[in-house]
C-alpha positions as CSV (number, residue, x, y, z in Angstrom):
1,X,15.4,10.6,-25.8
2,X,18.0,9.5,-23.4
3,X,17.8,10.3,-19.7
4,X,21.0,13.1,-20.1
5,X,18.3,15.1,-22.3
6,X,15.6,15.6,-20.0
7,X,17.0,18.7,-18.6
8,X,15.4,20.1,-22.5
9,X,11.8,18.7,-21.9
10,X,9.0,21.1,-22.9
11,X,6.2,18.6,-21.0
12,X,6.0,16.0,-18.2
13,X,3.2,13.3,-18.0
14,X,2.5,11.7,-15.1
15,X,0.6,8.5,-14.6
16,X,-0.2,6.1,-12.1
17,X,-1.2,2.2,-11.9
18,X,0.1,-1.3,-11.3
19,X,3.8,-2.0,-11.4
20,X,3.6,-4.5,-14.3
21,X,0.7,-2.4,-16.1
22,X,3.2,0.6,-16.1
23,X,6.0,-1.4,-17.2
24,X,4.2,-2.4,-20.4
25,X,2.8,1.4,-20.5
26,X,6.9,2.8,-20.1
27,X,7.4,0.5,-23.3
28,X,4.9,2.1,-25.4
29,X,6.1,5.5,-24.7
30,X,9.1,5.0,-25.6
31,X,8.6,3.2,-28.8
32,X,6.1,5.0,-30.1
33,X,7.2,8.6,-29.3
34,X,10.3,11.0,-28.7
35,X,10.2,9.9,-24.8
36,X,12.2,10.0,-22.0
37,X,10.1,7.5,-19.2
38,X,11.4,7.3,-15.3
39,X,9.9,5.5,-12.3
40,X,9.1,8.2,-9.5
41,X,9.7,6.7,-6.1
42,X,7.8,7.3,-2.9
43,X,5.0,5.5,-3.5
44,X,3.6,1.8,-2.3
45,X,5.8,-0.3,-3.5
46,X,3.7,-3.4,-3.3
47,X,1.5,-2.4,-5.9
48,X,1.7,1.4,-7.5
49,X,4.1,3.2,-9.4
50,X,4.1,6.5,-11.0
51,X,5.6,7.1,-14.3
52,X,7.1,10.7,-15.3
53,X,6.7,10.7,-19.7
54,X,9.6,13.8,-20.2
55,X,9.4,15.3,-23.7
56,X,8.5,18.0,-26.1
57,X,4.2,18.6,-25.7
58,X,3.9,16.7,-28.9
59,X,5.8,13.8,-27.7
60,X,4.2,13.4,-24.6
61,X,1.0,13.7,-26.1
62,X,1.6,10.7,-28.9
63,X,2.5,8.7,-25.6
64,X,-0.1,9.5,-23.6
65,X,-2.4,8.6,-26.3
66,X,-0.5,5.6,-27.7
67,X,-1.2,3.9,-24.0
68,X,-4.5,5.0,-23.5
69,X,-5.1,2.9,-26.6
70,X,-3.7,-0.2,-24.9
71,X,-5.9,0.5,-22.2
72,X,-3.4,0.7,-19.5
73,X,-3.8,3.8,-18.1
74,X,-5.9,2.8,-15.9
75,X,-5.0,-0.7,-14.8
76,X,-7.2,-2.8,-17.1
């Protein structure tokens, strides 16, 4: 999904962590699913980012679950 089609997204994700840790987490999204990942600004910069996952349910979903896998949901 390209960043033109997220106007047709059925679901966001959202998930929050360390800057590198959601780097490698944006990759897995979006090889492992029909996914649209952005950065959300407005947060510390230092050392947080959120992610928005755009996408059908399904997609977001098989992301979602994809990087909980990796384990970096949550940092580790």
């Amino acid at each position: 999904m390209e960043l033109e089609d997220i106007h047709d997204f059925g679901a966001v994700g959202l998930l929050q962590g360390k800057i590198m840790d959601m780097l490698y987490a944006a990759d897995i999204a979006e090889k492992t699913a029909d996914v649209c990942v952005e950065d959300i600004r407005g947060n510390c910069p230092t050392t947080m980012t959120t992610l928005a996952i755009f996408g059908s349910v399904e997609a977001v979903e098989i992301a979602i679950q994809e990087i909980r896998k990796s384990g970096k949901e949550d940092g580790r």
